[in-house]
C-alpha positions as CSV (number, residue, x, y, z in Angstrom):
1,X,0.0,0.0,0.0
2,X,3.0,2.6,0.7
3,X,4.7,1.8,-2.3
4,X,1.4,2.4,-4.3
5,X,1.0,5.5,-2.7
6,X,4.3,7.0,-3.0
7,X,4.3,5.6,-6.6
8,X,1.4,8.0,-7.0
9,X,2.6,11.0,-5.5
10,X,5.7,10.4,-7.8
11,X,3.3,10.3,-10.7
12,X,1.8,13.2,-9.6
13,X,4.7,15.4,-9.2
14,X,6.0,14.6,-12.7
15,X,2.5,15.4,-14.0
16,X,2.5,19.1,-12.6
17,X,6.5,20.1,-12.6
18,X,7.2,22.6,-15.2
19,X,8.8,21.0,-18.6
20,X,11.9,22.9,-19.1
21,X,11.4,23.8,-22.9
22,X,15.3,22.5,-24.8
23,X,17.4,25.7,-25.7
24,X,17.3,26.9,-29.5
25,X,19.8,25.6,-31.6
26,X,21.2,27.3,-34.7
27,X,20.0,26.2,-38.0
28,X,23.6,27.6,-39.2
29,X,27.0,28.7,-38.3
30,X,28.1,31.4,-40.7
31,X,31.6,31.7,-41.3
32,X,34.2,34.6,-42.2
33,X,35.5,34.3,-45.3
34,X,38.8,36.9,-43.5
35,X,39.4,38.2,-40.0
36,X,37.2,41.3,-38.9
37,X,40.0,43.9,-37.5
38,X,40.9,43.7,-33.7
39,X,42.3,46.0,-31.9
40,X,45.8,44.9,-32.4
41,X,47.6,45.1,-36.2
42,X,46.5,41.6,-37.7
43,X,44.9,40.2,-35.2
44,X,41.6,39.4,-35.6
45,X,38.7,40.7,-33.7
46,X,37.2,38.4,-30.5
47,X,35.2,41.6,-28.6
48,X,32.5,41.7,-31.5
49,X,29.6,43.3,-29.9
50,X,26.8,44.6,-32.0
51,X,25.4,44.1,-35.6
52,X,23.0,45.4,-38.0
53,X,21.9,44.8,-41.5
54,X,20.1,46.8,-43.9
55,X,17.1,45.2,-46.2
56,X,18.7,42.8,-48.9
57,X,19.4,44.5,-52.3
58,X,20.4,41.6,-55.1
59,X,20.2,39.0,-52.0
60,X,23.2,40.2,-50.4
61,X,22.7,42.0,-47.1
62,X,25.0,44.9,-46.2
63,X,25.8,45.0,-42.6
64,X,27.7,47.3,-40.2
65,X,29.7,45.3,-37.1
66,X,31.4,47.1,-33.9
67,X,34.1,46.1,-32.1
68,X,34.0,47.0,-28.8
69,X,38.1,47.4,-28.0
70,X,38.2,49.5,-31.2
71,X,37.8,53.4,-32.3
72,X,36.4,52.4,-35.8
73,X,33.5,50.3,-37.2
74,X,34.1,47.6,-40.0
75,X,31.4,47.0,-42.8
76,X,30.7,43.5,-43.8
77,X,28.0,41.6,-46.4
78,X,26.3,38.5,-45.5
79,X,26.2,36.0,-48.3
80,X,25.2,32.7,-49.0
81,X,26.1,31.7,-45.5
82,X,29.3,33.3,-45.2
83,X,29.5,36.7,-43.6
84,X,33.1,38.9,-45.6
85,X,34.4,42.1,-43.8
86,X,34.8,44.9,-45.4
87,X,36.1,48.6,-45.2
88,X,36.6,50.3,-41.0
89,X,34.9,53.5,-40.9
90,X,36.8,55.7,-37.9
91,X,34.5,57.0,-35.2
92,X,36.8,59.1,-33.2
93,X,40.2,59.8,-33.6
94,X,42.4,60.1,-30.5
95,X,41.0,63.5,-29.1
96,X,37.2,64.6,-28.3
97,X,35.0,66.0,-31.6
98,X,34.9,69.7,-31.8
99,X,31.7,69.0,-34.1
100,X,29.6,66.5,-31.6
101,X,25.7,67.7,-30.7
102,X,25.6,69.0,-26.7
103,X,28.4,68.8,-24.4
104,X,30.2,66.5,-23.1
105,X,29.0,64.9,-19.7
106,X,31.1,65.2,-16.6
107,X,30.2,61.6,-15.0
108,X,31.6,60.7,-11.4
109,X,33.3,57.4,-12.0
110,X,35.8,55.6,-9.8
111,X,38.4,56.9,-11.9
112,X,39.3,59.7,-14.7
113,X,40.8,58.1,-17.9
114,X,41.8,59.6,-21.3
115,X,39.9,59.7,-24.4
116,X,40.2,55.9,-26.1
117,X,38.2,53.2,-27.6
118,X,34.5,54.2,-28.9
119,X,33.9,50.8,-26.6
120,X,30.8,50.4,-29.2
121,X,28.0,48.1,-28.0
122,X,25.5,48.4,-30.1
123,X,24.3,48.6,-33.6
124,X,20.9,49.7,-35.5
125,X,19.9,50.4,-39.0
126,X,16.9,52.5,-40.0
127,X,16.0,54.8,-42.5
128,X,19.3,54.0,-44.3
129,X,21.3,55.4,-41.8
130,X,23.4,53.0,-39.0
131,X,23.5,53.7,-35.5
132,X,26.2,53.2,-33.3
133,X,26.0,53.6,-29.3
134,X,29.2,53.9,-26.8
135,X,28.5,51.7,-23.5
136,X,28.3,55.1,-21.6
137,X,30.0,53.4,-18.7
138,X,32.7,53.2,-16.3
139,X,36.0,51.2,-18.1
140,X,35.2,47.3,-17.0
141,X,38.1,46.6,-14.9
142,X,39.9,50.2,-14.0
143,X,36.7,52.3,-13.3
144,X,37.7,55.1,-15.6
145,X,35.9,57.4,-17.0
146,X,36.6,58.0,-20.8
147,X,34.6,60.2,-22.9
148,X,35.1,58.4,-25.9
149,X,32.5,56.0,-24.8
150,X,29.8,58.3,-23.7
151,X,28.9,59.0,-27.5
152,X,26.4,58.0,-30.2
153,X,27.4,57.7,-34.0
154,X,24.8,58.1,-36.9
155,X,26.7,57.2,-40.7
156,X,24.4,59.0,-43.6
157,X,23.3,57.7,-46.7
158,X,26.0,58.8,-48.8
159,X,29.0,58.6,-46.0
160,X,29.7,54.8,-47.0
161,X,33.0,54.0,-46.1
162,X,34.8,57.4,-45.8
163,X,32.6,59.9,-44.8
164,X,32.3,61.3,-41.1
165,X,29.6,60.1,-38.8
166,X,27.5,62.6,-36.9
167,X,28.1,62.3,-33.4
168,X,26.4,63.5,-30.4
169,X,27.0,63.8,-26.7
170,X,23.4,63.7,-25.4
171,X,22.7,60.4,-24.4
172,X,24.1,60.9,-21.4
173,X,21.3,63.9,-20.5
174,X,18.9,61.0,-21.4
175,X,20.3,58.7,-19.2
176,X,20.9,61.4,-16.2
177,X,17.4,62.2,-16.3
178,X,15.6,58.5,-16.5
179,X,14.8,58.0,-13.0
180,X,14.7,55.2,-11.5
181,X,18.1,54.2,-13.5
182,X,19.9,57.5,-13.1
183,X,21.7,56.7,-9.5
184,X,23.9,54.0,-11.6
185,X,25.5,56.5,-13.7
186,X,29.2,56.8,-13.2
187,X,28.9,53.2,-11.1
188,X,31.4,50.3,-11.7
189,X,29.9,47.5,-13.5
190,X,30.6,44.9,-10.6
191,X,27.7,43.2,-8.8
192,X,27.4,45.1,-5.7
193,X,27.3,49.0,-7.8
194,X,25.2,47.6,-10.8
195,X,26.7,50.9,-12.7
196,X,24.8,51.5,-15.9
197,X,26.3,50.2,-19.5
198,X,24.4,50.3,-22.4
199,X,24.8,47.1,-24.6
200,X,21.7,47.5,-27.1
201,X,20.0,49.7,-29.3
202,X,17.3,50.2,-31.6
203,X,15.5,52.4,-33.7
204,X,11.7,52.8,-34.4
205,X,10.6,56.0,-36.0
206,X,11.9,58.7,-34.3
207,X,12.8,56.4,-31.3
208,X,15.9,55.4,-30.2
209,X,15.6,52.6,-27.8
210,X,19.1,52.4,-25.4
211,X,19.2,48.1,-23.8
212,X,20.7,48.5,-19.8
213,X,23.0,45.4,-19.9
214,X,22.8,46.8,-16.2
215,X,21.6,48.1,-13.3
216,X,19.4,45.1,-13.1
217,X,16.6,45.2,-10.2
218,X,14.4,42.6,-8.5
219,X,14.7,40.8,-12.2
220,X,13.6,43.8,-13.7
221,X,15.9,45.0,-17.0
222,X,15.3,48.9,-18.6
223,X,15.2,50.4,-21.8
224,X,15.5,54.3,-22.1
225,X,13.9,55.8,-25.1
226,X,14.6,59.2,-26.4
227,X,14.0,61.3,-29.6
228,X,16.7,61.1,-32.8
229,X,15.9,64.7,-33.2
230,X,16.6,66.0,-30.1
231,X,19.5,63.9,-29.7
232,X,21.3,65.5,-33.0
233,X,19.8,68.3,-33.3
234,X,22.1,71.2,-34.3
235,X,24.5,73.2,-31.7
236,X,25.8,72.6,-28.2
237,X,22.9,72.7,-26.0
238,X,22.0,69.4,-23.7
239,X,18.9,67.1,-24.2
240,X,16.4,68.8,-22.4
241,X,12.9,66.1,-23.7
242,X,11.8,64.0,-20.9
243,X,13.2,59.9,-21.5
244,X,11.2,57.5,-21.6
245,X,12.2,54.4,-19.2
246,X,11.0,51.2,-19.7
247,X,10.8,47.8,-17.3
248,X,10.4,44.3,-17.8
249,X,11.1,41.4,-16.2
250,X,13.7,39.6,-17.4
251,X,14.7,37.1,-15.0
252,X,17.1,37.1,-11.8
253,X,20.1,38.7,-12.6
254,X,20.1,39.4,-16.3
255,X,20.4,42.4,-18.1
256,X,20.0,43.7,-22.1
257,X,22.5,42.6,-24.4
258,X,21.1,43.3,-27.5
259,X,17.8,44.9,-29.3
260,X,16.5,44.4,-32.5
261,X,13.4,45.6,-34.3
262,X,10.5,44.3,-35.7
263,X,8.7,45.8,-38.7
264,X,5.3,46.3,-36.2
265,X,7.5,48.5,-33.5
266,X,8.1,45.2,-31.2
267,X,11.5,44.6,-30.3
268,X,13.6,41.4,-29.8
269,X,15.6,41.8,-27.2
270,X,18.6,39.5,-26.2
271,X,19.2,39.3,-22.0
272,X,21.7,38.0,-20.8
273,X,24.2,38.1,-17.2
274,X,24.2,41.7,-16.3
275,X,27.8,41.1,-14.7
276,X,29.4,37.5,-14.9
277,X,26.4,35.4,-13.4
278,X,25.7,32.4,-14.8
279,X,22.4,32.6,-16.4
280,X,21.4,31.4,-19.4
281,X,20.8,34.3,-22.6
282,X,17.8,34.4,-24.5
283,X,15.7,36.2,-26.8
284,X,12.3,38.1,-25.6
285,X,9.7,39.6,-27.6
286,X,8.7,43.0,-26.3
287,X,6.1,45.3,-27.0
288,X,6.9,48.5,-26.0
289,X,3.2,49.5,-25.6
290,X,2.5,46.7,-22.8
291,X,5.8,45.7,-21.5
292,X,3.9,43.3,-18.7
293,X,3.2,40.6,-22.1
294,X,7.0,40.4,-22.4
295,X,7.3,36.7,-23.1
296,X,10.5,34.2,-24.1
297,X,10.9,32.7,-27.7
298,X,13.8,30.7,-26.2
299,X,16.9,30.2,-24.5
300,X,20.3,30.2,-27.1
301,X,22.0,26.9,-27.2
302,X,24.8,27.4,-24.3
303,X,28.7,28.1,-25.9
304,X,31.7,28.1,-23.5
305,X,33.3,30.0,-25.8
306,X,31.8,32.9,-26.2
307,X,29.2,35.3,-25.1
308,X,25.6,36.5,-26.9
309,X,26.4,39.6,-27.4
310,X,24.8,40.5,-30.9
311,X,21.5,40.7,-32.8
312,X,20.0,41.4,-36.3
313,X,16.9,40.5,-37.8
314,X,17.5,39.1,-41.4
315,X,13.8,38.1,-42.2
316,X,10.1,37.3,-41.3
317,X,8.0,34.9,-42.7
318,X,4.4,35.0,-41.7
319,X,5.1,33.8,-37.9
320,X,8.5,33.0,-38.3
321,X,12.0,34.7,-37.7
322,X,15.4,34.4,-39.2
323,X,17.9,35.9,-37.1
324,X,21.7,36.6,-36.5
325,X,23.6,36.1,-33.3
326,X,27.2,37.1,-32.8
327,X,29.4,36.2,-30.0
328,X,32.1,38.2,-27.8
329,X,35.3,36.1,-26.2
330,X,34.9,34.6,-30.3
331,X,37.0,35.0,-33.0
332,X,35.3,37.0,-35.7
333,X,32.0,37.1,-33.5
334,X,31.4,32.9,-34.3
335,X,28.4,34.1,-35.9
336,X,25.2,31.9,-35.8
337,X,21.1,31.9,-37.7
338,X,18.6,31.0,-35.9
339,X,14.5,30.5,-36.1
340,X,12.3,31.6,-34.1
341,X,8.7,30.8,-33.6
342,X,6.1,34.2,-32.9
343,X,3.6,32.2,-31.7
């Protein structure tokens, strides 16, 4: 009689426990046909950190990547399964831009450093301009504060590979002014100070969505959203427009690592550790409009070698995505497609 009753409750238990769902795995690996530049002289790049494509022209998709230990972006097309670098486009040279929109921020980190890396962390595309967002926090390991990563790039139509990109200053008035989020400006990265680093963007309309890698609270991640015209709008004079800050929940100690748009103003957003934890990254479909339906498509098929860390849209179908992933700590970003399910 006991061992028929606690064969029951056995039966019962596995009956009710949650069925953990398998992680996503890629339907491809898409290789470099040559190294993507690091930050050393021939060596190639393993901090890739952002990506975006613009619509296919000839079935060929023309893509921008950032680097995050570099001062310059490097174009790239994504062909037939194989992704080829291209031409670096400089950011910043080795002194602040006399021509950047506002000012630049005076932000109260452990440390002051000099003006270095762009430390870019995320990429958009829309309206046939690329985007390009600084982290606009303290240096990971010294606590420094350098300016060159407190700024936000936008490349023209018509700038290519050797025009200047318009820069601007005045994210960090966005950030300064976004509430509940503000306190972790100028705050190291580490656990305890959950300082602020951007690690995502994305552009809808006139809306420029900045991803919070951290702070991360109570499972809650943030988005701030601000207006592309304030932000480069002609002269020297701060942002001034209220932000717009966003939470979700998106599990215990994770944080933004990527955003991504869809054609309807959703956004995919990648989440991953907002420091070193070790919790799995995944992607999220959120609506900006009713951020409490924030829901999983999946979790990425775990890599010890590198870290999610990039993310593009390539298509929809109906119901169905095809997407890009890149990976830091990877040579040439170990790129990877996926498919997601929207329902």
């Amino acid at each position: 009689m006991r061992l028929a009753i606690l064969s029951a409750l056995a039966l019962t238990f596995l009956a009710t426990s949650p069925v953990l769902a398998e992680p996503l795995k890629p339907d491809r690996r898409i290789e470099a046909t040559a190294d993507f530049a690091g930050k050393k002289p021939r060596k190639a790049a393993k901090d890739i950190s952002g990506i975006a494509c613009r619509p296919p022209s000839g079935g060929d998709y023309r893509c921008l990547v950032i680097n995050d230990e570099n001062k310059a972006v490097q174009f790239a097309t994504l062909k037939q399964g194989t992704i080829i670098p291209g031409p670096s486009l400089p950011l910043v040279k080795d002194s602040a831009p006399a021509g950047a929109g506002g000012r630049q921020p005076t932000i109260g980190c452990p440390k002051q450093g000099g003006f270095e890396d762009f430390d870019g962390e995320g990429v958009a595309f829309a309206d046939r301009h690329f985007y390009v967002v600084g982290s606009h926090g303290c240096s990971r390991h010294s606590g420094e504060y350098r300016p060159s990563s407190f700024l936000l790039a936008r490349i023209a139509p018509g700038n290519g590979e050797t025009g200047a990109p318009e820069l601007s200053w005045r994210v960090a008035d966005l950030l300064g002014a976004a509430d509940e989020v503000a306190p972790f400006v100028g705050k190291a990265l580490e656990d305890k100070s959950n300082g602020l680093n951007i690690e995502g963007i994305a552009v809808v309309g006139d809306r420029l969505w900045l991803g919070l890698r951290a702070p991360s609270l109570d499972g809650r991640a943030f988005l701030v959203g601000g207006s592309l015209a304030e932000l480069f709008k002609p002269g020297s004079e701060p942002a001034t427009g209220k932000p717009q800050l966003l939470a979700f929940q998106a599990g215990t100690q994770r944080g933004v690592r990527d955003l991504a748009p869809l054609a309807d103003g959703r956004l995919l957003v990648l989440v991953g550790p907002a420091q070193e934890q070790d919790v799995p990254y995944a992607i999220l479909l959120l609506d900006p409009a009713d951020p409490a339906a924030i829901r999983e498509l999946g979790q990425l098929h775990p890599r010890k070698d590198g870290k999610a860390e990039a993310l593009t849209v390539l298509a929809q179908e109906r119901d169905e995505l095809r997407v890009l992933v890149g990976y830091d700590s990877v040579k040439n970003g170990g790129f990877e497609e996926y498919r997601l399910k929207l329902r």
